[in-house]
N, C-alpha and C positions, 0 to 999 in steps of 0.2 A: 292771190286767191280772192273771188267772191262768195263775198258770206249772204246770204237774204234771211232777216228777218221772218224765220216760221206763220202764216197770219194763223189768227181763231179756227181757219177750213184745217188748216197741215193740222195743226194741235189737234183738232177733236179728231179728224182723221185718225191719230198717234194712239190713240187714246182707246180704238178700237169698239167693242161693243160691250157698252154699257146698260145692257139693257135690264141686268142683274142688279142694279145700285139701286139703291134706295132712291127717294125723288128727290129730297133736297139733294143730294147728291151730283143727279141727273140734269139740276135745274143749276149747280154751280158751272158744270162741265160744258154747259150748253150755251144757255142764255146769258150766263155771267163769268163766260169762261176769261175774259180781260182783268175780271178781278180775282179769278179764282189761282191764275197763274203768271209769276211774273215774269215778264218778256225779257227776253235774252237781247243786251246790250250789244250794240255795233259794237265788235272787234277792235282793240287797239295793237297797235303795232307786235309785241310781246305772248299777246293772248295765242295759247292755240288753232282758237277758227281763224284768226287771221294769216298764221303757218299751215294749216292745214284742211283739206277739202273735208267735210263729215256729211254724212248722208240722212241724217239722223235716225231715230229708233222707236216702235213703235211701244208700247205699253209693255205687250206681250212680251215683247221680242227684253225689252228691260228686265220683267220675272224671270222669264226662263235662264237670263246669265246671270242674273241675282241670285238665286237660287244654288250655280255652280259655285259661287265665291266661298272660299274655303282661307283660314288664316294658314301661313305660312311662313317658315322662319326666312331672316336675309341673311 
């Protein structure tokens, strides 16, 4: 499997439309999106992205199955 490194475009992309957020908000997301969010480490051998291709997932697309998450007995 190849894993690539999300850059700052994919992330804000992800992130969808923030045009509702407040500005410091807007201005973390944005201009200082390197510090606002920590980048996902190269894959080591064990890790899932390294077994597995993932597509990743936008904001939204995150709420809407957040949302469905229900507890459930094992």
């Amino acid at each position: 499997m190849s894993f690539t490194i999300p850059s700052n475009e994919v992330i804000t992309d992800a992130l969808g439309d923030i045009s509702q957020l407040p500005d410091d908000m807007k201005m973390a997301v944005t201009s200082r999106i390197e510090k606002s969010f920590k980048p996902i480490p190269e894959p080591e051998g064990g890790d899932w992205l390294a077994q597995h291709e993932e597509s990743g997932q936008t904001m939204k697309s995150f709420q809407i199955n957040l949302s469905k998450a229900a507890p459930h007995g094992t």
